[in-house]
C-alpha positions in Angstrom: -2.4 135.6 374.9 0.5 134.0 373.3 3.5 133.7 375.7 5.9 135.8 372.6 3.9 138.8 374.4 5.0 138.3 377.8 7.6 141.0 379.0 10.6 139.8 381.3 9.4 139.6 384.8 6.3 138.4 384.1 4.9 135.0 385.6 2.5 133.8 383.7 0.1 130.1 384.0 0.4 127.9 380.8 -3.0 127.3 379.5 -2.2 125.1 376.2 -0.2 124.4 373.2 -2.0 124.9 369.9 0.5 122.6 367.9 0.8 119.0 366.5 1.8 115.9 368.9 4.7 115.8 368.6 5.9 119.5 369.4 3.4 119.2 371.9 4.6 116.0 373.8 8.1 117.6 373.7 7.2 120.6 375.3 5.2 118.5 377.8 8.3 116.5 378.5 10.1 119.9 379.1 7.9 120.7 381.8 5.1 122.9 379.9 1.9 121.4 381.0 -1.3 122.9 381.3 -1.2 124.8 384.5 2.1 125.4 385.3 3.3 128.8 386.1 6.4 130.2 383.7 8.8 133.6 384.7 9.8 135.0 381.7 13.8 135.9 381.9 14.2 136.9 378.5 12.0 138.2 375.4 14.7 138.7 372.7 12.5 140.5 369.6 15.3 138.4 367.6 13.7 135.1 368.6 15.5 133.7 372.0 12.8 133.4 374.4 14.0 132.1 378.1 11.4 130.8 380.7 12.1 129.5 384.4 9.8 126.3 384.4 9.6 124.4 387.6 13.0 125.7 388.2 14.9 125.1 384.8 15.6 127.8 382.6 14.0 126.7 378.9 14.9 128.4 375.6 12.3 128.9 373.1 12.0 130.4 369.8 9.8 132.8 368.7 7.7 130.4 366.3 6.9 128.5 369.3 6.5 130.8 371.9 3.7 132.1 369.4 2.0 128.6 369.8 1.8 128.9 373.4 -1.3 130.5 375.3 -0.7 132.0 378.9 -2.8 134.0 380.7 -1.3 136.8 383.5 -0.3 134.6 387.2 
């Protein structure tokens, strides 16, 4: 599922990032790689989308968060 339907409280495990290289290295460098588990803080319906990721806090827009597939930790 994409990781705009995760609700707040949620951990979730990354499973991959169905966008171009470059989006995709920059997320990497962020700390979203395959495998890692995300908490979801925040699911604004407006588009503000805040993870916990290896104990950073990430914001994300909606567009993206749509790109990126989790499945239920």
């Amino acid at each position: 599922m994409p990781l705009s339907m995760a609700n707040p409280g949620q951990e979730v495990i990354l499973n991959a990032i169905n966008w171009g290289p470059k989006l995709k290295k920059k997320l990497q460098d962020m700390g979203l790689t395959p495998g890692v588990k995300l908490n979801v803080i925040s699911n604004n319906t407006n588009g503000a989308f805040i993870v916990n990721v290896r104990g950073s806090r990430l914001v994300l827009g909606s567009v993206v968060t749509q790109q990126i597939m989790v499945e239920m930790a």
